[in-house]
RODO-2510 file (C-alpha; in nm, 4 decimals, decimal comma):
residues 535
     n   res          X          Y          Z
     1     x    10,8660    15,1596     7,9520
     2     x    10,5496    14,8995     7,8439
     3     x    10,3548    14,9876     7,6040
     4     x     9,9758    14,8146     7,6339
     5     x     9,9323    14,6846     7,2835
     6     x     9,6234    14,6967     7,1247
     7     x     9,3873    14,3802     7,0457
     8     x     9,4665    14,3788     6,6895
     9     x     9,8170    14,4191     6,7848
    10     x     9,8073    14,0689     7,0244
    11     x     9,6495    13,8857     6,7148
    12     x     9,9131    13,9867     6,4876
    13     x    10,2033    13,9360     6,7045
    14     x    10,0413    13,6087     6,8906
    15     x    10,2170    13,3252     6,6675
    16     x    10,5573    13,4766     6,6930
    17     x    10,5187    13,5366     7,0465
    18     x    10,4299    13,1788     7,0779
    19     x    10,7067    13,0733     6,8815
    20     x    11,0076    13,2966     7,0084
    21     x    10,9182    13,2062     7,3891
    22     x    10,7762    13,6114     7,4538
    23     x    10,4735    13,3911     7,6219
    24     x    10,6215    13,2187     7,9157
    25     x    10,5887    13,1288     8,2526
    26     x    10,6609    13,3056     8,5999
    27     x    10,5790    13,0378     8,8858
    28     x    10,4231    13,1686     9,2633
    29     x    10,5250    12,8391     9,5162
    30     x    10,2676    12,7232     9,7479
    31     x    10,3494    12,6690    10,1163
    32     x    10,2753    12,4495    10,4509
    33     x    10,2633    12,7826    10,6808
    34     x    10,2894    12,5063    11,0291
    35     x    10,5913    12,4060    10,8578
    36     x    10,7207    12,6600    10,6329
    37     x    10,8031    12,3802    10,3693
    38     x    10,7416    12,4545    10,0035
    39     x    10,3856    12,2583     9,9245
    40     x    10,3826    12,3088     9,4889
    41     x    10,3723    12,6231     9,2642
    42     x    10,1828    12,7760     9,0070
    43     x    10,2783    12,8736     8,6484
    44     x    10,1102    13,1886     8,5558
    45     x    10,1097    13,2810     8,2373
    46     x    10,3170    13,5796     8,0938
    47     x    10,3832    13,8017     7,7927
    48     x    10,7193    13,9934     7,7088
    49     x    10,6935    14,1683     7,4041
    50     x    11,0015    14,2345     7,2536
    51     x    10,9356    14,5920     7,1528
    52     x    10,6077    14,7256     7,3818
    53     x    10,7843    14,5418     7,7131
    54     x    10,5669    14,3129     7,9521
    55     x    10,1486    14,2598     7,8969
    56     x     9,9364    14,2006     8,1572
    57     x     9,7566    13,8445     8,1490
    58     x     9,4279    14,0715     8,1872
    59     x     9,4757    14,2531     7,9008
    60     x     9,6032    14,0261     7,6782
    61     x     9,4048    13,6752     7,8180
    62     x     9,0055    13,7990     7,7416
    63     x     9,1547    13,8519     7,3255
    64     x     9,3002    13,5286     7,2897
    65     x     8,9910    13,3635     7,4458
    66     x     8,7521    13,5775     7,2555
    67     x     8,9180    13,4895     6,9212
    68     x     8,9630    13,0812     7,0046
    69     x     9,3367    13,1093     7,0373
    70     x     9,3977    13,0822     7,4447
    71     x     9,4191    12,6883     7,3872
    72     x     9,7356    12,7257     7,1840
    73     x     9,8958    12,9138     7,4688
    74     x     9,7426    12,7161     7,7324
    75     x     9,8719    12,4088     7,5407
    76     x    10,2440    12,6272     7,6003
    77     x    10,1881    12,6747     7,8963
    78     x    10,1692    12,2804     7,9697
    79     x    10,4927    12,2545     7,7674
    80     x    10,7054    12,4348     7,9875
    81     x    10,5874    12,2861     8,3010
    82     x    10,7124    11,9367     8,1659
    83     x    10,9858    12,0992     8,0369
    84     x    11,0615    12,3181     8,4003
    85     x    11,0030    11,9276     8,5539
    86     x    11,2122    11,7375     8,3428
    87     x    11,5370    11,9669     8,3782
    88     x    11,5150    11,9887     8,7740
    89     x    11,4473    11,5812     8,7807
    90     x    11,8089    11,5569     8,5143
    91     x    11,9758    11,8425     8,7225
    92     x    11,8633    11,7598     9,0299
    93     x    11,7294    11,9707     9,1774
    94     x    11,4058    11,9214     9,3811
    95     x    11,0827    11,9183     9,2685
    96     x    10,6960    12,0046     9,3526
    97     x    10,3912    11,9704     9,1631
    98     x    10,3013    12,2484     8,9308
    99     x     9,9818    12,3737     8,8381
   100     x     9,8456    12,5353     8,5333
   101     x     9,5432    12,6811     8,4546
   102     x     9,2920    12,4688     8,2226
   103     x     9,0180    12,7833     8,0424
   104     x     8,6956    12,7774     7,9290
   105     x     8,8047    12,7750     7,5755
   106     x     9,0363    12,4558     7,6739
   107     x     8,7151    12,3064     7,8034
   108     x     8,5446    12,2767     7,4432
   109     x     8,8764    12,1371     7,2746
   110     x     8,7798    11,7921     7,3145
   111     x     9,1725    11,6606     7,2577
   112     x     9,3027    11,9091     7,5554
   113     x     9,3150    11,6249     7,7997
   114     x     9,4747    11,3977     7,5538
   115     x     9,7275    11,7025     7,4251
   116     x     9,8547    11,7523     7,8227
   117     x     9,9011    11,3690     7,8317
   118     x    10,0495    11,3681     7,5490
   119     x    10,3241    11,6713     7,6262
   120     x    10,3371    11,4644     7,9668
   121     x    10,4559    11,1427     7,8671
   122     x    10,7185    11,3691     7,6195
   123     x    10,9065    11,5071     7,8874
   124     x    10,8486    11,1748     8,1037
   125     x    10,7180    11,3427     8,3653
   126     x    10,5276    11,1864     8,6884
   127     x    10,1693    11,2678     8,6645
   128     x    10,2297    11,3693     9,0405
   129     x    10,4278    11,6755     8,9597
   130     x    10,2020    11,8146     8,6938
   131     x     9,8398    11,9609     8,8040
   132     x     9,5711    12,1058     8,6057
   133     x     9,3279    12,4179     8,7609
   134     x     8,9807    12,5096     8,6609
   135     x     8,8430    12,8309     8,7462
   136     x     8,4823    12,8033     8,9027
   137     x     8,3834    13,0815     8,6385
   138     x     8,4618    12,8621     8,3897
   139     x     8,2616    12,5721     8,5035
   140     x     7,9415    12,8075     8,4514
   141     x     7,6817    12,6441     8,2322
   142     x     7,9086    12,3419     8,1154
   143     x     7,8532    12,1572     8,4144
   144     x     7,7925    11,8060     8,2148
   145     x     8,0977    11,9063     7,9808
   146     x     8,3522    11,9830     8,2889
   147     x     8,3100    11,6475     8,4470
   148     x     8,3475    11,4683     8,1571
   149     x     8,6949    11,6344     8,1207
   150     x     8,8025    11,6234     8,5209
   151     x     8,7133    11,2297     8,4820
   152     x     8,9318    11,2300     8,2060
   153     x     9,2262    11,3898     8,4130
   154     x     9,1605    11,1494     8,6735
   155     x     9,1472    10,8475     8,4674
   156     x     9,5112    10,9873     8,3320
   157     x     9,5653    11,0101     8,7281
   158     x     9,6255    11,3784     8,7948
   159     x     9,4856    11,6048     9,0554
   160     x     9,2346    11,8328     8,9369
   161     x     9,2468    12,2021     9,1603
   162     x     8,9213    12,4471     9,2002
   163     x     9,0501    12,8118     9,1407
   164     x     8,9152    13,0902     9,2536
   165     x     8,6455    12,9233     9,4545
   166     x     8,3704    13,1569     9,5997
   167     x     8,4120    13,4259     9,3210
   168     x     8,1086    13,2913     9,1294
   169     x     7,7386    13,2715     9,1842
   170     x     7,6879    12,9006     9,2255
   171     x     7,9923    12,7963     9,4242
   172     x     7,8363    12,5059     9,6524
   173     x     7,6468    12,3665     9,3231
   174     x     7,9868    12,3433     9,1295
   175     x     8,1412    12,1808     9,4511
   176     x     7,8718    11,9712     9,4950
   177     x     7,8754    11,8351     9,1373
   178     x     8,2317    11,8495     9,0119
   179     x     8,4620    11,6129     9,1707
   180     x     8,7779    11,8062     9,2468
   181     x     9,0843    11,7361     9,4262
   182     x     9,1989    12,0727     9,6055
   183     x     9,0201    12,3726     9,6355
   184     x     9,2189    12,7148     9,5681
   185     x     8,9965    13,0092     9,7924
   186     x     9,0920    13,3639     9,7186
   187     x     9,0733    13,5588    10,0505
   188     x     8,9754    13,8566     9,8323
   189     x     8,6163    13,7429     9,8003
   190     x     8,6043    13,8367    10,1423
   191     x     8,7743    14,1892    10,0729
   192     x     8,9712    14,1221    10,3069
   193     x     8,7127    14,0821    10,5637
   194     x     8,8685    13,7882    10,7955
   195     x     8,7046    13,9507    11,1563
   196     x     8,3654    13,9154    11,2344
   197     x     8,1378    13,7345    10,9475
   198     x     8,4050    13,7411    10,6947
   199     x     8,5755    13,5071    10,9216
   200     x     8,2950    13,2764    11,0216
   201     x     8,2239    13,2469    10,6351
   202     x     8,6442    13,1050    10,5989
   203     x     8,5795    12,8696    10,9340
   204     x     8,2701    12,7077    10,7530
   205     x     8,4278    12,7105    10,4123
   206     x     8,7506    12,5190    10,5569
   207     x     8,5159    12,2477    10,7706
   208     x     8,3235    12,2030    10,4436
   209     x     8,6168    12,1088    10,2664
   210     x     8,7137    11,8921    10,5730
   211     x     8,3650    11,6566    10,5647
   212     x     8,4436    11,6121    10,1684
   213     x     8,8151    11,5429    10,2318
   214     x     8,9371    11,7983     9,9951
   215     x     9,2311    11,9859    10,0617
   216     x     9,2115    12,3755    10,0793
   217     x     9,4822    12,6126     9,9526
   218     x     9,4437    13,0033    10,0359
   219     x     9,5515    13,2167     9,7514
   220     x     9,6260    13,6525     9,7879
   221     x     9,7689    13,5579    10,1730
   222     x     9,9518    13,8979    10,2144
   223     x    10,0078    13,8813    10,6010
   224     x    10,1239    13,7265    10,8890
   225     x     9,7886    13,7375    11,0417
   226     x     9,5728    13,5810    10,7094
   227     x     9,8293    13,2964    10,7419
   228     x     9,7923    13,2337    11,1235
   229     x     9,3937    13,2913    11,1171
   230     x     9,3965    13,0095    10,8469
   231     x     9,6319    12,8028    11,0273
   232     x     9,4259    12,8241    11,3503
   233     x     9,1286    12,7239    11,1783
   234     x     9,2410    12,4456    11,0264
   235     x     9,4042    12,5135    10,6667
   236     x     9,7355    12,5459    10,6765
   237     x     9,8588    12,5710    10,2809
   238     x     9,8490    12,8599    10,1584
   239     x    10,0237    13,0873     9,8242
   240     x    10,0615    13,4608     9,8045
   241     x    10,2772    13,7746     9,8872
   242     x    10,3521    13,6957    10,2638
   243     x    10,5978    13,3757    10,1234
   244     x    10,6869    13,4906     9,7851
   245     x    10,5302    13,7105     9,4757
   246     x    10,5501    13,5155     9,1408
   247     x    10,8877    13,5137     9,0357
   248     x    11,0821    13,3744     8,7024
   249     x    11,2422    13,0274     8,6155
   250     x    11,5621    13,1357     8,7521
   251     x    11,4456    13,2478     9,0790
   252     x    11,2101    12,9971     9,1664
   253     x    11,4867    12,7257     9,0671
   254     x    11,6451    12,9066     9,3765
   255     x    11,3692    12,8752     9,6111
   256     x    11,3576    12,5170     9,5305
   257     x    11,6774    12,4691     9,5783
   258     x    11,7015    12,6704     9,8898
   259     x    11,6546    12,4091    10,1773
   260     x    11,4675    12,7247    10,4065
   261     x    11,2543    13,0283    10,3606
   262     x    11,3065    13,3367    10,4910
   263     x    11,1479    13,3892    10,7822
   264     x    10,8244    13,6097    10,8437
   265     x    10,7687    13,8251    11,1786
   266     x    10,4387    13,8951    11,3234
   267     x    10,3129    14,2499    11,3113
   268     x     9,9848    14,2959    11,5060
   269     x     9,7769    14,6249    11,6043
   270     x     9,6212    14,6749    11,9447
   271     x     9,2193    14,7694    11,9474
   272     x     9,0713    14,9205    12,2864
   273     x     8,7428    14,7027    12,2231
   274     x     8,6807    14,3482    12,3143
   275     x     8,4286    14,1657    12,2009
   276     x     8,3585    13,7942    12,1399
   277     x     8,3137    13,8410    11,7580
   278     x     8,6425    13,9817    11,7397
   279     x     8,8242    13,6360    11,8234
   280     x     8,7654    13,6083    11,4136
   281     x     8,9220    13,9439    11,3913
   282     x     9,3192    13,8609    11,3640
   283     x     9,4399    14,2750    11,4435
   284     x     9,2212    14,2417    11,7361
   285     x     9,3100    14,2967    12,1109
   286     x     9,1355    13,9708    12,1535
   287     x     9,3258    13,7645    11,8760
   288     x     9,6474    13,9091    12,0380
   289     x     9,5530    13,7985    12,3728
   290     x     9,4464    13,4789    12,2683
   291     x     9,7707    13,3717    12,0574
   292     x     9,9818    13,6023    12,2734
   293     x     9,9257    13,6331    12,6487
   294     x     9,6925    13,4105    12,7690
   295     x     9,8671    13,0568    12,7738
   296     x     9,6901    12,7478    12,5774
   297     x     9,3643    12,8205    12,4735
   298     x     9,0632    12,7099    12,2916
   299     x     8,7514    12,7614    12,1509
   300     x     8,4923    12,5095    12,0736
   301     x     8,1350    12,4475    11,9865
   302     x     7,9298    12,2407    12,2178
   303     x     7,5563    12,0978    12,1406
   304     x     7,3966    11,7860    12,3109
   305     x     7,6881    11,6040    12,3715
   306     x     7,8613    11,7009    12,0443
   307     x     8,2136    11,9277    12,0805
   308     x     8,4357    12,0620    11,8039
   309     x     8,7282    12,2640    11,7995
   310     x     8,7163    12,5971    11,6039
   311     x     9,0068    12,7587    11,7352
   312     x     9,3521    12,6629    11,9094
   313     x     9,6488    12,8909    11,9594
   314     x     9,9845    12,7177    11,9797
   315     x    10,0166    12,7344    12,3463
   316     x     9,7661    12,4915    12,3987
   317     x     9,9686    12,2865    12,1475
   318     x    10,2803    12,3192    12,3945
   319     x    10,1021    12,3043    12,7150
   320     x     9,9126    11,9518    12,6115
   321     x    10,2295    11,7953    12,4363
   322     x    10,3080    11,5037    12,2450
   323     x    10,4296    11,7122    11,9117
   324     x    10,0441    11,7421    11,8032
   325     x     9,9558    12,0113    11,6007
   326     x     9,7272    12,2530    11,6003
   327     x     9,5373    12,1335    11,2532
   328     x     9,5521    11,8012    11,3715
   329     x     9,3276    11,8552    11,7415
   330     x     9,1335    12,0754    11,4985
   331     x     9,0658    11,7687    11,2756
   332     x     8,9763    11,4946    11,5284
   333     x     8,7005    11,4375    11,7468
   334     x     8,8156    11,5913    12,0566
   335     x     8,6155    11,3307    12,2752
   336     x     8,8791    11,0910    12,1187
   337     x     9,1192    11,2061    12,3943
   338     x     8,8835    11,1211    12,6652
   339     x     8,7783    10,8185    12,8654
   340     x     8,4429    10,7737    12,9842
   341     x     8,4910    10,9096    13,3281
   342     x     8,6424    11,2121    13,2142
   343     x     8,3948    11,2855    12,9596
   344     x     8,1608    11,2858    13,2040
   345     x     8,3335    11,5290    13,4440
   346     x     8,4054    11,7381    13,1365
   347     x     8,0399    11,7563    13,0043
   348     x     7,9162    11,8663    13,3436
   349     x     8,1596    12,1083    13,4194
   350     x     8,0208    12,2342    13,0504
   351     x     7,6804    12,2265    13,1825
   352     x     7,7632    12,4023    13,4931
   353     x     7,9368    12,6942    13,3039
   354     x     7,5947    12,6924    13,0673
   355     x     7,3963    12,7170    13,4046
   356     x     7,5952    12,9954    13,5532
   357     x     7,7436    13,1905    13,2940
   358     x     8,0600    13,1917    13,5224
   359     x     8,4148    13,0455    13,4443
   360     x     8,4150    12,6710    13,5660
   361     x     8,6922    12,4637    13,6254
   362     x     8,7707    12,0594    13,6208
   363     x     9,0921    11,8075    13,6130
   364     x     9,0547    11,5636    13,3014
   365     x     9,2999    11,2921    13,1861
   366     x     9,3462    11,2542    12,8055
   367     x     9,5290    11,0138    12,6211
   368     x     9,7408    11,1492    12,3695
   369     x     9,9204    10,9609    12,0712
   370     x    10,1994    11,1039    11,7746
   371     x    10,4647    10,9108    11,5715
   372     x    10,7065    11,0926    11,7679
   373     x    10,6205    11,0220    12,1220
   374     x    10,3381    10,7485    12,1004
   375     x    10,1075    10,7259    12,3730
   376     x    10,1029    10,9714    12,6911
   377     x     9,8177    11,0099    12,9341
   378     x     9,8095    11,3611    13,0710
   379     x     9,6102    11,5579    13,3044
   380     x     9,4624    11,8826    13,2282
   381     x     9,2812    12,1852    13,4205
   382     x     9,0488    12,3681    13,1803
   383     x     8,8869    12,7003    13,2943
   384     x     8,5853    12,7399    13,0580
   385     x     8,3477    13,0269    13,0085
   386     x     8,0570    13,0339    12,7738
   387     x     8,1250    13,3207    12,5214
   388     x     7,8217    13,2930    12,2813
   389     x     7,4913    13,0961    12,2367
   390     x     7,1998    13,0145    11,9550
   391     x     6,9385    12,8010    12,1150
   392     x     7,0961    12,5155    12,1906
   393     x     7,4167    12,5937    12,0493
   394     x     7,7265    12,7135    12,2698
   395     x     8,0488    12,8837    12,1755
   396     x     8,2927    12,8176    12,4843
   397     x     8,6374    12,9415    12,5670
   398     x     8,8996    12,7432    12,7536
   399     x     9,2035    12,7523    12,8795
   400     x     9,4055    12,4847    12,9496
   401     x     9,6983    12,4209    13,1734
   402     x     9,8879    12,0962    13,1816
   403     x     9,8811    11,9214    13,6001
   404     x    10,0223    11,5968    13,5046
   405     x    10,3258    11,6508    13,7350
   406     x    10,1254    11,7748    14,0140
   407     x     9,9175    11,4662    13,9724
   408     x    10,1595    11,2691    14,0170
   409     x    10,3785    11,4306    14,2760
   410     x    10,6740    11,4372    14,0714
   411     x    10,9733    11,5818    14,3261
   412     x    11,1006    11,8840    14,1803
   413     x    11,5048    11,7536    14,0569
   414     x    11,7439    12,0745    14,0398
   415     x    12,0452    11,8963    13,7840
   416     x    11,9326    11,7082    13,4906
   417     x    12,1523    11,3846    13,5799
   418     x    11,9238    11,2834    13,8700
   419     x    11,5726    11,4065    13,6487
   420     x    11,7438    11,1739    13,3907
   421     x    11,7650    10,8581    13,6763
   422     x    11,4703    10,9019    13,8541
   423     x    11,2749    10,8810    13,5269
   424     x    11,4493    10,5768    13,4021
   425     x    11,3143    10,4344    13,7249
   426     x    10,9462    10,4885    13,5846
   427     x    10,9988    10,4910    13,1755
   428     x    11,2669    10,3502    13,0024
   429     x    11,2434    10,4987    12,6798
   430     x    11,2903    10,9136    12,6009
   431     x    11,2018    10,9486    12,1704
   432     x    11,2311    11,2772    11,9965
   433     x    11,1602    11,3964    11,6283
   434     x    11,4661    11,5835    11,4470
   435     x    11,3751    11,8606    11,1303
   436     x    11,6804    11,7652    10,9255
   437     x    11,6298    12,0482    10,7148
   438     x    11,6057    12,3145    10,9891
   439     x    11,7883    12,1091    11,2169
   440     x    11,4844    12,1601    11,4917
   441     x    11,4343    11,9214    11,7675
   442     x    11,1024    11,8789    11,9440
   443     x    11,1532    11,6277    12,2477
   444     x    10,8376    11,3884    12,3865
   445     x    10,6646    11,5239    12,6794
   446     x    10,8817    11,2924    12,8764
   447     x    11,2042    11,4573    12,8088
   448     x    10,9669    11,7956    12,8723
   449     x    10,8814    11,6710    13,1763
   450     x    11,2104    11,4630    13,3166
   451     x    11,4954    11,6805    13,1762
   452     x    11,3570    12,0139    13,1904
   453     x    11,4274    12,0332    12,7946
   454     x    11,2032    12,3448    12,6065
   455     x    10,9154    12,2259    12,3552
   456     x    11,1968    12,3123    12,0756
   457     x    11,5533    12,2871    12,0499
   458     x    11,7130    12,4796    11,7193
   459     x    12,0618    12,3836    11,5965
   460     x    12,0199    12,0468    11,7657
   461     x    12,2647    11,8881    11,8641
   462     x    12,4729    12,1965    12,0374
   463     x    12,2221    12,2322    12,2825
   464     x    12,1657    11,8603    12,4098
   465     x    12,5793    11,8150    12,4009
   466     x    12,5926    12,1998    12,6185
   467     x    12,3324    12,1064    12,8717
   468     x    12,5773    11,7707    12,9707
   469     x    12,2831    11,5196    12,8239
   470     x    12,5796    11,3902    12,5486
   471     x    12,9055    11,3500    12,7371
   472     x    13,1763    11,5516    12,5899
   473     x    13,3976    11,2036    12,4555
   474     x    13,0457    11,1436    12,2453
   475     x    12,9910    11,5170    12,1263
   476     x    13,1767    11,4672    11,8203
   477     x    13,0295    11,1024    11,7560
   478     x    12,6986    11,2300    11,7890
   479     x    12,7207    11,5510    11,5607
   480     x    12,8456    11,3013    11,3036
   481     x    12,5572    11,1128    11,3127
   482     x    12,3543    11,4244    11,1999
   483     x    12,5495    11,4558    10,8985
   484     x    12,5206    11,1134    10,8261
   485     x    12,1635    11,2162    10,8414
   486     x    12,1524    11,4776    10,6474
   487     x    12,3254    11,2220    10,3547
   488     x    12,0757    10,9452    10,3961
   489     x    12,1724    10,7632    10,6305
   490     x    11,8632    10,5536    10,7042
   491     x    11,8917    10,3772    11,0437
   492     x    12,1526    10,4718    11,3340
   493     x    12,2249    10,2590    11,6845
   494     x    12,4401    10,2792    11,9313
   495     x    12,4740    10,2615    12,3305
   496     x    12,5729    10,5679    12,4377
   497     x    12,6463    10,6814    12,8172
   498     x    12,4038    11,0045    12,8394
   499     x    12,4709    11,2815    13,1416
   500     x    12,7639    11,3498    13,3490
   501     x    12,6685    10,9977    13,5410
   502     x    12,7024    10,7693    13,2079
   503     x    12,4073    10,6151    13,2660
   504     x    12,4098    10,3573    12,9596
   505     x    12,1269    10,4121    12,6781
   506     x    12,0521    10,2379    12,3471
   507     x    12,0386    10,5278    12,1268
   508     x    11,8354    10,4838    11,7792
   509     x    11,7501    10,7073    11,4550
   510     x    11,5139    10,5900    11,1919
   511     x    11,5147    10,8208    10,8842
   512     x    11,1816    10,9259    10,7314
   513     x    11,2550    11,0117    10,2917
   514     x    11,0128    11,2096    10,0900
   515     x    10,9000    11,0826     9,7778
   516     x    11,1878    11,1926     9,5860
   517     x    11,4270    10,9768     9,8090
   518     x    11,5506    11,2935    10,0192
   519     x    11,5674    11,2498    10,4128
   520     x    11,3144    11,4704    10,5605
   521     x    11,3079    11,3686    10,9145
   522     x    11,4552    11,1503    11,1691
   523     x    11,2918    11,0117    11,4723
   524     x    11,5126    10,9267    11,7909
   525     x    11,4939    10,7281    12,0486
   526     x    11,6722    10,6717    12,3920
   527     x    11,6601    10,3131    12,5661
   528     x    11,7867    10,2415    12,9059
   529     x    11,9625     9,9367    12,9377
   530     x    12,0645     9,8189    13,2792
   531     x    12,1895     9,9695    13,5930
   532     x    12,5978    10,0270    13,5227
   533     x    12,8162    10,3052    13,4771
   534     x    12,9664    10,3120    13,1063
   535     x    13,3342    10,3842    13,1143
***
């Protein structure tokens, strides 16, 4: 059992802790939540005594600093972090960038930039994988000091992280004048207060961050529902107990090696109010209706001809198409999607719902573009309802269903051979995007609409080759091309008969690496080529 040792006790034992590796380093990894994909990590420092067991960094953190000794160990702490980096680039085994924390008493040790550099260019380590964080606490009163030694770091070319932002007093003054590259916010400050004002206060802190183009990472994300709220608002990294606790070398060295998380299930609870505030709230009846039940839906600020997206649940991902994600319509200008003519009908179908205080309804075409599926025009009925006001300020909610094939009087096809020719009539090109890690397909909107195919196919191929789309004599062919794939294989053609009919496509995949050189993702195309069977 640990014994907390006393501060005369740390001081003694502090240089053969140092020494003997007792201080060390237990790492917490960093996640996309949209993607699930391990973002970076942090090394937090720790302390095994040999006798009195494991100290806590609280105890053990204010004595060093108070007796001008934390540099040494954050000096350490740099150290292994190079040295972590530079055995999973000889082994390896992938990598991330890895953050350590930079103190208040580093600050005032005018060679700690040039010590880290130094350590760096030891191990011969990118600059990309190695980050530095400064606490906003420590920032306090040094203001002229701190930039001096982020400019430093830049010059060197790292990124620089904010940690802890929002704990302090003067939080948009130390934004305003220190020129950071990510932004670490603690949903504690909040205790845990995401409904109601706690969550406009996260919406306004994540466009913020937007306008100054500085990424936003929330730390202490416990649940399923902190992770979505933050998603749906925007800011999608995010580091805590809901992906992983901070774990040792030996474990982490798993997770990196791992090529997929485990999985997380939603757990919400039902309230018997509703109330517009409570769309913030994410164990609300509303939240649950909104992500849940209701079908794609949005919520977005409207004033004088000026919209923006707060809010989008992942239906109205689905329902509009094209493999665009929810941060990304949060990000853009909305009117982007719109021509003039449907702007207009949109605005005064706003107006109208203003007027009346009544749902109103209009038909709008947008024109949608990804990598995956370029350029789509789609039509969409919105049912809109204003839901709050300030002057002349307007919260709205919408929801959105996708007409396109009702526009266009589409015949309804029963068997996917004749969906597959009467679209190659119209289009001549189907494209897709393939997850190579998680083997996930997500087809364009054409292959949606044509083929009947869901928004995402898992264990891709076995479904395309089961539904008849890849004839049996090309199963085999095809699911070799996935491994090849999964190896590297950075550009695959071929004309392959597709459906039952062997109606004759060129068939494409063009491999997309990460910046280690590993295949990430492969985008796929179908071409037809002429009107012939394929024997």
């Amino acid at each position: 059992m640990s014994r907390r040792l006393t501060a005369k006790e740390f001081l003694e034992r502090f240089d053969d802790a140092l020494s003997n590796g007792y201080i060390f380093a237990y790492y917490q990894p960093q996640y996309n939540h949209a993607t699930g994909r391990m973002t970076g990590a942090e090394a937090l420092m720790r302390w095994q005594d040999p006798v009195d067991g494991l100290q806590y960094p609280s105890d053990f953190i204010p004595v060093l600093e108070e007796n001008d000794i934390l540099y040494r160990a954050d000096i350490q702490m740099a150290r292994i972090a190079c040295k972590f980096q530079r055995y999973c680039m000889d082994n390896g085994i992938p990598t991330v960038p890895i953050s350590f924390n930079m103190s208040r008493n580093d600050i005032y040790k005018h060679d700690y930039v040039e010590e880290v550099e130094r350590i760096r260019q030891e191990y011969e380590v990118p600059v990309r994988l190695i980050r530095v964080e400064l606490t906003e606490t420590s920032a306090i009163g040094g203001m002229e000091l701190v930039s001096s030694v982020i400019k430093k770091f830049h010059d060197y070319g790292y990124v620089v992280e904010m940690d802890d932002f929002g704990s302090g007093y003067s939080s948009l003054n130390i934004l305003k004048d220190l020129d950071v590259d990510v932004i670490k916010l603690d949903l504690k400050f909040i205790n845990g207060d995401i409904g109601g004002r706690g969550g406009i206060i996260l919406r306004s802190i994540v466009q913020m961050t937007k306008w100054l183009r500085t990424p936003i990472i929330a730390e202490g994300v416990e649940t399923i529902e902190q992770a979505e709220f933050m998603k749906s608002i925007g800011s999608n990294y995010v580091q805590g107990y809901l992906y992983s606790k901070p774990v040792p070398e030996k474990e982490f060295m798993e997770k990196l090696i791992a090529t997929q998380h485990e999985a997380t299930a939603a757990s919400l609870k039902l309230v018997d109010t509703f109330d517009a505030e409570k769309f913030w709230d994410p164990e609300s009846l509303e939240t649950l209706i909104f992500n849940q039940f209701v079908g794609g839906a949005a919520i977005f600020f409207y004033k004088r001809g000026e919209m923006e997206l707060i809010r989008v649940n992942h239906k109205y991902v689905t329902e509009i198409g094209m493999n665009i994600s929810e941060k990304d319509f949060i990000d853009k200008n909305p009117w982007k999607y719109f021509d003039p003519q449907s702007r207009t009908i949109y605005e005064q179908t706003i107006t109208r719902a203003i007027e009346s205080g009544e749902e109103e309804r209009c038909d709008t075409w947008r024109v949608l573009n990804s990598k995956c599926c370029g350029e789509d025009r789609v039509c969409i009925r919105t049912f809109m309802r204003v839901i709050g006001r300030a002057e002349d300020q307007y919260i709205i909610y919408a929801l959105v269903h996708n007409v396109t094939k009702e526009k266009m009087n589409y015949e309804e096809v029963a068997e996917s051979e004749r969906r597959f020719r009467h679209a190659s009539e119209h289009a001549n090109i189907y494209a897709w995007e393939y997850d190579i890690a998680t083997r996930e397909m997500r087809p364009c909107f054409r292959c949606i609409r044509d083929l009947g195919l869901p928004p995402l196919l898992k264990d891709y191929p076995e479904p395309a080759i089961s539904m008849g789309i890849f004839p049996p004599d090309y199963a085999d062919m095809y699911r070799e091309w996935h491994r090849r794939l999964e190896e590297g294989e950075p550009f695959l053609e071929a004309v392959i008969p597709l459906t039952r009919e062997r109606v004759p496509f060129i068939v494409r995949y063009t491999t997309e690496f990460d910046e280690n050189g590993n295949p990430i993702k492969a985008y796929g195309s179908a071409t037809y080529i002429e009107e012939r069977v394929v024997e």
